[in-house]
C-alpha positions as CSV (number, residue, x, y, z in Angstrom):
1,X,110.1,137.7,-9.3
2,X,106.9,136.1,-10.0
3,X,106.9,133.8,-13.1
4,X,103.4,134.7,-15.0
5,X,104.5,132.4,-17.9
6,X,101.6,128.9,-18.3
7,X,103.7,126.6,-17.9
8,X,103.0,123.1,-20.0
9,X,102.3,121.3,-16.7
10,X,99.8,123.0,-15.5
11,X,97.9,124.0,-18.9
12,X,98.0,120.4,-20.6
13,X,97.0,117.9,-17.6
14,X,93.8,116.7,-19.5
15,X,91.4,118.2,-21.2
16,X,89.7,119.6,-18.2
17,X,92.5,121.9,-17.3
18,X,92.4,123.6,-21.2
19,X,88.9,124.1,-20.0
20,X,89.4,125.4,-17.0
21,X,91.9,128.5,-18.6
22,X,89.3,129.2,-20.7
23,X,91.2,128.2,-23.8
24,X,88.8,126.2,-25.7
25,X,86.2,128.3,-25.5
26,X,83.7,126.2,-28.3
27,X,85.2,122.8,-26.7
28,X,86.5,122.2,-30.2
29,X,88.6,119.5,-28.3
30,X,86.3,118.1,-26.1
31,X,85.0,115.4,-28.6
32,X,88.2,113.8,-29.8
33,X,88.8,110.1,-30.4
34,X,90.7,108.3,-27.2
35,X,93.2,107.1,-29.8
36,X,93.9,110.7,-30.4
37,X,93.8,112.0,-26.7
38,X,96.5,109.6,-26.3
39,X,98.9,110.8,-28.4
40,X,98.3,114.4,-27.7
41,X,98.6,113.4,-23.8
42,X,102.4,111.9,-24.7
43,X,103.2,115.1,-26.2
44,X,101.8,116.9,-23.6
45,X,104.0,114.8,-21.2
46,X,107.4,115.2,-23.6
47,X,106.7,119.1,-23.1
48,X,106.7,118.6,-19.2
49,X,110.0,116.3,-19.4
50,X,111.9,119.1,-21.5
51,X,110.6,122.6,-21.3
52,X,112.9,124.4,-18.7
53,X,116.0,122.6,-20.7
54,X,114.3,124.0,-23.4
55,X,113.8,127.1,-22.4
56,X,117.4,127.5,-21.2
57,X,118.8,126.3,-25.1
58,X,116.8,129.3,-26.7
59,X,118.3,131.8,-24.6
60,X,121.8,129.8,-25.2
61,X,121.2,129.6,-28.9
62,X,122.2,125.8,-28.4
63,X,120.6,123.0,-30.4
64,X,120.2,119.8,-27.7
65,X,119.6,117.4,-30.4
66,X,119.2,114.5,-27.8
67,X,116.2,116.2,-26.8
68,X,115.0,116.8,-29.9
69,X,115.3,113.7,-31.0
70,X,113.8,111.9,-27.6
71,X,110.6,112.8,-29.3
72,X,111.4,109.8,-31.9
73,X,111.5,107.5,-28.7
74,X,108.2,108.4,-28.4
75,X,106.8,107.9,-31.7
76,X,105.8,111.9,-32.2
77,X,107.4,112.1,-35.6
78,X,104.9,110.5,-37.5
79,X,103.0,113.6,-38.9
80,X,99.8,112.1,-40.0
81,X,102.2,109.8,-42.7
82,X,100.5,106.8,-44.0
83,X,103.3,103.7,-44.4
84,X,103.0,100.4,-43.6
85,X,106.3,100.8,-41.6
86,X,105.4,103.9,-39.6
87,X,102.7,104.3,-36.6
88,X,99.5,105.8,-38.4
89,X,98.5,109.0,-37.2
90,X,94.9,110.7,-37.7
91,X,95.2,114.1,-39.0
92,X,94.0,115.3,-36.1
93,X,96.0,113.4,-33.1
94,X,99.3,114.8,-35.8
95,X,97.7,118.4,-35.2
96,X,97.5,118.4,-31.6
97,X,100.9,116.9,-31.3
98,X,102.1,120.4,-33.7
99,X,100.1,122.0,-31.4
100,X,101.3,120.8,-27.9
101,X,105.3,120.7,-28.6
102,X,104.9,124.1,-30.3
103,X,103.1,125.7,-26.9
104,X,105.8,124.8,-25.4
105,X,108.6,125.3,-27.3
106,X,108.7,126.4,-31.0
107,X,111.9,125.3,-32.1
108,X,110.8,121.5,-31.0
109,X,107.6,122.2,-33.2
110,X,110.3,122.9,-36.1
111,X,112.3,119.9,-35.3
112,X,108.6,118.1,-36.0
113,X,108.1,119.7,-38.9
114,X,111.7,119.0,-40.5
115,X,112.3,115.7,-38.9
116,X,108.5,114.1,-39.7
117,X,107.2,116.3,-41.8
118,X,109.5,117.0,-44.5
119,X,112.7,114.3,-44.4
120,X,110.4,111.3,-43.5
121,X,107.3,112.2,-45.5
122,X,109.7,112.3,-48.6
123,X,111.8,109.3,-48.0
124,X,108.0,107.5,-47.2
125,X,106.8,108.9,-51.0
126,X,109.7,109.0,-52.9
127,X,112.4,106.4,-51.4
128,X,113.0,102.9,-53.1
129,X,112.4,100.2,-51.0
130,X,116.3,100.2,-50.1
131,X,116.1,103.4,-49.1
132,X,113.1,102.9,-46.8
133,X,114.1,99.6,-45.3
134,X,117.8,101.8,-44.4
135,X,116.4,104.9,-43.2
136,X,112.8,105.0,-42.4
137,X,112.7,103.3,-39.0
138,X,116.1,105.2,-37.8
139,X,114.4,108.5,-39.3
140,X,110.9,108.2,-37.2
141,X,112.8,106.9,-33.7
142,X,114.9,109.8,-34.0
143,X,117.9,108.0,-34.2
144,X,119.2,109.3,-37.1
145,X,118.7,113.2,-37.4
146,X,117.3,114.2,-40.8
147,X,117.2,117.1,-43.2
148,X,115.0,118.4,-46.3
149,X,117.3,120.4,-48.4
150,X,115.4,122.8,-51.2
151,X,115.8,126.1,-49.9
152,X,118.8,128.4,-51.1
153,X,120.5,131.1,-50.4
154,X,119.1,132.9,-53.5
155,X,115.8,131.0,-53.8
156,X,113.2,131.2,-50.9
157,X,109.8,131.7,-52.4
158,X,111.1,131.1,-56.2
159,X,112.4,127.8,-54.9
160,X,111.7,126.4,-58.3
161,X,114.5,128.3,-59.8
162,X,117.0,126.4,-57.6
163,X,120.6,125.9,-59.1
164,X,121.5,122.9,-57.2
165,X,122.9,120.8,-59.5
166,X,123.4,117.1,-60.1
167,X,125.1,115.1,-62.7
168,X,126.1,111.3,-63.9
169,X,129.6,110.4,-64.1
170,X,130.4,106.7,-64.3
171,X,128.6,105.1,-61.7
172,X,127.8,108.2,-59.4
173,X,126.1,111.1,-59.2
174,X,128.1,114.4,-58.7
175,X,125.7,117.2,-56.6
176,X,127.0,120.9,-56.4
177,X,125.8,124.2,-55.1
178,X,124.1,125.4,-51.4
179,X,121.1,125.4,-49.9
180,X,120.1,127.4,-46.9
181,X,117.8,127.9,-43.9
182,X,118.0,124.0,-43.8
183,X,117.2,122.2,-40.3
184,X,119.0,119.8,-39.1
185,X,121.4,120.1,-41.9
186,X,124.3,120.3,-40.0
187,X,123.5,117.7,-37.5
188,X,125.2,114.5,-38.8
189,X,122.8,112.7,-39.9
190,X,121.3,112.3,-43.6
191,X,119.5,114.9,-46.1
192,X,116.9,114.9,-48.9
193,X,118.5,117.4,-51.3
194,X,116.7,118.5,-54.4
195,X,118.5,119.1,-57.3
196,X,117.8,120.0,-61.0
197,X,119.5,117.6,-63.7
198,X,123.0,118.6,-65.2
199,X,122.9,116.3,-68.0
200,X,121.9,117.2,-72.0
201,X,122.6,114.3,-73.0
202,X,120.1,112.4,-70.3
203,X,116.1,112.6,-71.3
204,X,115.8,114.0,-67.8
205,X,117.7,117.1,-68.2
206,X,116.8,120.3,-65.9
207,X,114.0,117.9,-64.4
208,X,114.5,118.3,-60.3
209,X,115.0,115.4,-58.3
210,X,115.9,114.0,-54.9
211,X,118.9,112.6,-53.1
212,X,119.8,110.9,-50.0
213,X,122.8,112.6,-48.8
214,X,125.0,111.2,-45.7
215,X,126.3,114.7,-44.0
216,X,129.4,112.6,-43.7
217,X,130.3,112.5,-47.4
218,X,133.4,114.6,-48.4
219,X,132.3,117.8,-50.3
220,X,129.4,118.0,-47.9
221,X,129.8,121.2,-45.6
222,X,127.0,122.1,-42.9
223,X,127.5,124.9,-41.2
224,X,125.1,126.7,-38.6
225,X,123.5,129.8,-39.1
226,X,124.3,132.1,-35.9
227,X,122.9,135.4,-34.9
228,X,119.1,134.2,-35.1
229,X,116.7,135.9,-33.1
230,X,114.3,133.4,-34.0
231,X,114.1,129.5,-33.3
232,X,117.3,129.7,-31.4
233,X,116.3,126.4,-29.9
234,X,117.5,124.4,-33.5
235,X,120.1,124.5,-35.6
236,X,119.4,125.8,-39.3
237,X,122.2,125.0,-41.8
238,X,124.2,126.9,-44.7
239,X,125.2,123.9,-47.0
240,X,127.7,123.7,-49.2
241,X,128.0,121.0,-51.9
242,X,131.0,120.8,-54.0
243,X,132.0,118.3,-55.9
244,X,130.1,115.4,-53.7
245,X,129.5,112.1,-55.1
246,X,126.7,110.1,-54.4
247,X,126.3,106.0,-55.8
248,X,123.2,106.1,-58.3
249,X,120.9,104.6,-56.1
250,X,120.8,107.9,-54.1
251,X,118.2,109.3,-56.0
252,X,114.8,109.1,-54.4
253,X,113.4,107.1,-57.8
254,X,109.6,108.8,-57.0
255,X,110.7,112.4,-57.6
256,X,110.6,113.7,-61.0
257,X,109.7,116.6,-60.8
258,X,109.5,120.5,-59.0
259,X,105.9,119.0,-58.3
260,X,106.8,116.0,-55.8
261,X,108.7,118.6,-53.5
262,X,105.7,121.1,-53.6
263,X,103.6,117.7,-52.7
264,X,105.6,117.2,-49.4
265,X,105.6,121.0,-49.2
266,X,101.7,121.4,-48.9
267,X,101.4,118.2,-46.8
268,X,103.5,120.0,-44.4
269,X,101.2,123.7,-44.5
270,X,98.2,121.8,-42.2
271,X,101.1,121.7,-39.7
272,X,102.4,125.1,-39.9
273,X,98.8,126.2,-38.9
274,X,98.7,123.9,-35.9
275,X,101.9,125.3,-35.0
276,X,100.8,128.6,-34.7
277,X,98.0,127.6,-32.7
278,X,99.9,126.3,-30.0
279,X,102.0,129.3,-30.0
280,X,99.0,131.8,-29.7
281,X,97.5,129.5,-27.0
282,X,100.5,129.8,-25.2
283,X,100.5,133.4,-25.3
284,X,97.0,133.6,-24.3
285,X,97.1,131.9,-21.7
286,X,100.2,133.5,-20.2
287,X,98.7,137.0,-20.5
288,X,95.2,135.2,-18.8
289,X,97.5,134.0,-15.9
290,X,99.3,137.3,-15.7
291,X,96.4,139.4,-15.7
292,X,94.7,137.5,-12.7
293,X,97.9,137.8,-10.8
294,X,99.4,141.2,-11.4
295,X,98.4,143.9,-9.3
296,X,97.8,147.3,-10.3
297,X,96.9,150.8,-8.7
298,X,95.1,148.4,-5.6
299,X,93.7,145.5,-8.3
300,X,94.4,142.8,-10.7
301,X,94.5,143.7,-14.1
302,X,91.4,141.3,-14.9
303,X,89.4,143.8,-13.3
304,X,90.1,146.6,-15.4
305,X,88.0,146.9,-18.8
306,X,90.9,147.7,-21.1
307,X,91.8,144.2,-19.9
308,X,88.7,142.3,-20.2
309,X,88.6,143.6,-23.6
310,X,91.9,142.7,-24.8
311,X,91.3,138.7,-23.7
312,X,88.0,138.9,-25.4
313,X,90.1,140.0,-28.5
314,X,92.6,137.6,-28.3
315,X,90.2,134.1,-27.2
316,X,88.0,135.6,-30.1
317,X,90.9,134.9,-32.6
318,X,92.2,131.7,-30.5
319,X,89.1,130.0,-31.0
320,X,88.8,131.0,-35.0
321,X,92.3,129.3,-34.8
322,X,90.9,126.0,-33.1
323,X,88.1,125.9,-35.4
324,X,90.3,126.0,-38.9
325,X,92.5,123.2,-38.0
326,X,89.6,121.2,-36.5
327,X,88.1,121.6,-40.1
328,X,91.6,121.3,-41.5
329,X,92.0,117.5,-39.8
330,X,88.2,116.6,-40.8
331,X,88.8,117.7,-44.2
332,X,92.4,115.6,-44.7
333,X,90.7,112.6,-42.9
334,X,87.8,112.5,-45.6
335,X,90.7,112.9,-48.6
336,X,89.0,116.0,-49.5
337,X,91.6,118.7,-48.3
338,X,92.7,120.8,-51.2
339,X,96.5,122.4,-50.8
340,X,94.9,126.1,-51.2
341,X,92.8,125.5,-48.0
342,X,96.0,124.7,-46.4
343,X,97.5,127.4,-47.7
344,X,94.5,129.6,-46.4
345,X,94.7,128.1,-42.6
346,X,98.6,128.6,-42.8
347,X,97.8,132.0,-43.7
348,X,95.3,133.0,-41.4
349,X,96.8,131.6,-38.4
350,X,100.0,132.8,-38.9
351,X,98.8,136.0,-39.0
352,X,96.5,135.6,-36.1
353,X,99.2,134.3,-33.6
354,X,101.2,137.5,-34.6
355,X,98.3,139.7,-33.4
356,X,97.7,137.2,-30.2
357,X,101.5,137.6,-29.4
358,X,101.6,141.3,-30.0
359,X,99.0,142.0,-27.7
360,X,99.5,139.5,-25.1
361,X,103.4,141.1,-24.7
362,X,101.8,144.7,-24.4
363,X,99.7,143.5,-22.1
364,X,102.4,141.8,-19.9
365,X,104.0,145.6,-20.0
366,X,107.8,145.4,-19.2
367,X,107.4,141.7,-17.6
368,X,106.1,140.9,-21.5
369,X,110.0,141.1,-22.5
370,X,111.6,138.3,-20.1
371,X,112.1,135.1,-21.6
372,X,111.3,133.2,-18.6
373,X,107.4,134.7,-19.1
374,X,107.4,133.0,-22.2
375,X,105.6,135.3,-24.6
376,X,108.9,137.2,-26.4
377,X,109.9,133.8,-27.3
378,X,106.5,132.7,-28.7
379,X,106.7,136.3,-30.5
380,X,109.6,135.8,-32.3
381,X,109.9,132.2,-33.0
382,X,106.0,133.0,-34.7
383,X,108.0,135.3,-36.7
384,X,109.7,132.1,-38.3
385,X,106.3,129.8,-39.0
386,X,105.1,132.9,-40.2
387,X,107.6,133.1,-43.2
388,X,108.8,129.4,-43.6
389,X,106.5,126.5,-45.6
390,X,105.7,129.4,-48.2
391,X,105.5,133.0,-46.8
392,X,102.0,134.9,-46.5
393,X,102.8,136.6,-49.8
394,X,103.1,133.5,-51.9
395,X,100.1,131.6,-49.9
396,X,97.8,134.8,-50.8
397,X,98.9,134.3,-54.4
398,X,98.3,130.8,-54.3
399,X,94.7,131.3,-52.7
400,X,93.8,134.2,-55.1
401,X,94.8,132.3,-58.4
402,X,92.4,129.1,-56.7
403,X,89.9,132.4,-56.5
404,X,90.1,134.2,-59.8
405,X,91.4,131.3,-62.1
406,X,94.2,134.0,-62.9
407,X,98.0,133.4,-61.9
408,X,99.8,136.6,-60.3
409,X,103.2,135.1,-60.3
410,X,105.9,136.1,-62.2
């Protein structure tokens, strides 16, 4: 059978070949800095080295954390932190790299955004400089797997409610409850877990903090989550802390509060969108490809106007993608990004790759179902970015108090 599916190698060659599909329409890309072409070309080369492996681990449900992690060999985990001790990234050159690894696989643009952007921006904000002289170089080569623990199995967009809990005794710190939907939780390496205070008798009682916790320590349980139908490509975990103890020096001394998580949180939003770019873009381009090759009643489906019209549809909301995270990059480079407008390209785009999916699988017909086209795995694992890093409830709430001055929460 003929495989219609773009593949990475011959969509990310240069800038010239993106042209060539059509795919940046505006040439929102065709300007960027040579410092940032150069990083998006290493991802786009990573992608090459380790799709079909890739490819073959979502439809195995398996998690090949060697390849995941291969992107720390190559610097890609950087996410547009700023640390002395870390490659800097432009906002933009971290975009494209979202982008790239997520058009070609989206559980390796999840790995980004849990190994880079969530465990190492935190342990870069918030960790002492023990901490960060430990962990941070290990984190960002990928030698040492990472995790950001805040989600729980009763708290997803009420995350502030969590019930983690962590209190003194003697000269440690004793954490207990679970958290869930947590990447790379379960893959032996270290995690960030947030916690609320346990202590009345501390100044900082119910206040929510972080801490650095080696999987390895007894009471620590990770366990993957199975049956996904979504991001089968990475492992999330079900933790379970009970009972484990932690020196003092495990708290991350920078977090105080609820508010230093939801800092990391909104850094993180900018890459959501990216993400979903390179996800639509993959799915354009794979229903391009496939309607230039696919014959039907004596012609190729480009030529029918039903067609036509469909690509028009889907490059029209592709290049209204493009152009919010170009914005989205210029705006965090100047220092002038606001977390709502993050929240409003998360939301947007999210919702726009969605559509671009949907259509591009119809349009595919019954070829639009077989992994090895590509677009039902964009489609679902879209279905993931689309909820995680705040769901497209809570990001219109947050936009429309911005808008009205008024909160809606509860």
């Amino acid at each position: 059978m003929t495989d219609f599916r773009a593949r990475p190698g011959q969509a990310t060659e240069g800038y010239d070949v993106t042209a060539r599909l059509g795919t940046d329409y505006y040439q929102v890309f065709a300007d960027i800095p040579e410092a940032d072409r150069a990083v998006w070309e290493r991802a786009q080369g990573y992608v090459d080295e380790v799709g079909t492996q890739m490819q073959d681990a979502w439809d195995a449900a398996a998690y090949p954390l060697d390849l995941a992690m291969r992107m720390g060999e190559l610097d890609l985990f950087n996410d547009g932190i700023d640390h002395p001790d870390l490659t800097r990234f432009s906002p933009l050159a971290a975009g494209l790299v979202n982008m790239e690894v997520s058009r070609g696989d989206g559980s390796l643009g999840t790995v980004i955004a849990v190994q880079g952007g969530l465990a190492l921006r935190t342990l870069a904000l918030f960790g002492s400089p023990e901490q960060q002289a430990r962990w941070l170089k290990p984190v960002a080569r990928g030698e040492v797997p990472a995790a950001f623990a805040l989600t729980e199995p009763d708290h997803g967009s009420d995350s502030v409610s969590l019930e983690t809990t962590a209190r003194r005794d003697g000269t440690e710190w004793v954490l207990d409850g679970a958290k869930k939907w947590i990447g790379n939780g379960a893959s032996g390496g270290i995690t960030f877990v947030w916690a609320r205070i346990d202590d009345p008798e501390a100044p900082e009682h119910g206040a929510v903090r972080c801490f650095l916790v080696e999987q390895e320590t007894p009471g620590y349980t990770g366990t993957a989550i199975g049956g996904k139908a979504s991001l089968r490509g990475i492992h999330q975990a079900l933790i379970v802390l009970d009972g484990v103890r932690v020196p003092l020096d495990a708290v991350l001394p920078g977090t105080k509060t609820f508010k230093d998580a939801s800092t990391v949180l909104y850094s993180t939003r900018s890459g959501v969108a990216w993400s979903a770019l390179g996800h639509a873009t993959a799915c354009y381009e794979a229903a391009l490809s496939y309607s230039q090759q696919r014959l039907q009643f004596g012609k190729p489906l480009a030529k029918f106007q039903m067609v036509q019209e469909r690509l028009a549809q889907m490059l029209e909301e592709l290049t209204a993608m493009q152009l919010y995270c170009r914005h989205l990059a210029d705006l965090e480079a100047s220092g002038g990004l606001r977390p709502t407008q993050a929240s409003l390209a998360k939301y947007h785009n999210t919702r726009a790759a969605r559509r671009i999916a949907a259509t591009a699988r119809d349009l595919l017909g019954g070829n639009g179902i077989l992994l090895e086209n590509g677009v039902m795995q964009h489609m679902a694992d879209i279905e993931a970015i689309h909820t995680y890093e705040g769901t497209e409830s809570v990001q219109a709430l947050l936009i429309g108090r911005d808008i009205t001055g008024m909160s809606a929460f509860a």
